[in-house]
C-alpha positions in Angstrom: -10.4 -9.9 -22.8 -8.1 -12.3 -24.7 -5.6 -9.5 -25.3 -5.7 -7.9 -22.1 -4.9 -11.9 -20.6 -2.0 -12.1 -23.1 -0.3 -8.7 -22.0 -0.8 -9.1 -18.1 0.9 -13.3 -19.0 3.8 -11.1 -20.9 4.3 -7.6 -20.2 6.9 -7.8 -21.5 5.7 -9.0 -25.4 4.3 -7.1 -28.1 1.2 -8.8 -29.1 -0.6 -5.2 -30.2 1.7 -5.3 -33.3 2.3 -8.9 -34.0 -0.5 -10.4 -35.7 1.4 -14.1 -35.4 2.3 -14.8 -32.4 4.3 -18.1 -32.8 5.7 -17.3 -35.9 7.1 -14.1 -34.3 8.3 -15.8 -31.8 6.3 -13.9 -29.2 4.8 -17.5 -27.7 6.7 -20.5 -27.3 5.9 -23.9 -26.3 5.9 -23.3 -22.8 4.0 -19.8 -22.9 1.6 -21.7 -25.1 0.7 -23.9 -21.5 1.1 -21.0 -19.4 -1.8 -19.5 -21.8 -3.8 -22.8 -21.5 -4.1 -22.6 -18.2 -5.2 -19.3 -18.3 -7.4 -19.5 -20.5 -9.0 -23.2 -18.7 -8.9 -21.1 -15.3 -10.6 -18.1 -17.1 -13.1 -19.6 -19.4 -14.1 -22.7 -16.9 -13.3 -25.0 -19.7 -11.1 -27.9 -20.4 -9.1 -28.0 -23.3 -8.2 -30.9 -25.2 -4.3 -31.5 -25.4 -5.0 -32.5 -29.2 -5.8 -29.0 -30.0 -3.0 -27.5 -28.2 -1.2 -26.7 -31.5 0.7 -24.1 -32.7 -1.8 -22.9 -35.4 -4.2 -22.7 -32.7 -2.6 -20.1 -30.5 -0.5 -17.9 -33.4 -3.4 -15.0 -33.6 -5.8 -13.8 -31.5 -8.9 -15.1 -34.0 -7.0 -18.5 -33.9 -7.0 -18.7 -29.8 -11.2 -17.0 -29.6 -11.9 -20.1 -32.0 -10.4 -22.2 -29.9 -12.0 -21.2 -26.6 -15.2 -21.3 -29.0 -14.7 -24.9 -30.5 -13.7 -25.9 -26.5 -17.1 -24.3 -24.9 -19.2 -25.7 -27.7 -17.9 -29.1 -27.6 -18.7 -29.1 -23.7 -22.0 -28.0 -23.9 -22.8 -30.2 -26.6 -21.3 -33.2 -24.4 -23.3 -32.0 -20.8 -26.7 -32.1 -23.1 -25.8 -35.5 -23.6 -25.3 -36.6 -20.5 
């Protein structure tokens, strides 16, 4: 799911080959907010602008344990509520 989201973001990008996408240079700073808000949009969650890091976003495993951390942390703060 994550990959397909990159590749219909950027076409025109080769994330299938690229296993770091910042330090490729396939994702800059402002593809790294375009993804965000994908990913907020896609995932109904909220990420917090703390985490929105390079290291977080330069592999695919990096971005799913993002989204992961995000959707945890949520839950964890609705049971509390």
């Amino acid at each position: 799911m994550l990959m397909n989201m990159l590749i219909s973001l950027m076409p025109e990008k080769d994330f299938m080959t690229s296993i770091d996408y910042v330090d490729d240079g396939l994702l800059d700073s402002i593809d790294i907010l375009l993804l965000v808000s994908e990913i907020e949009r896609e995932f109904n969650i909220l990420i917090d602008p703390l985490d929105i890091i390079p290291e977080n976003f330069n592999t695919l495993e990096a971005i799913e344990k993002l989204i992961n951390k995000t959707q945890t942390m949520q839950i964890n703060i609705g049971n509390n509520i």
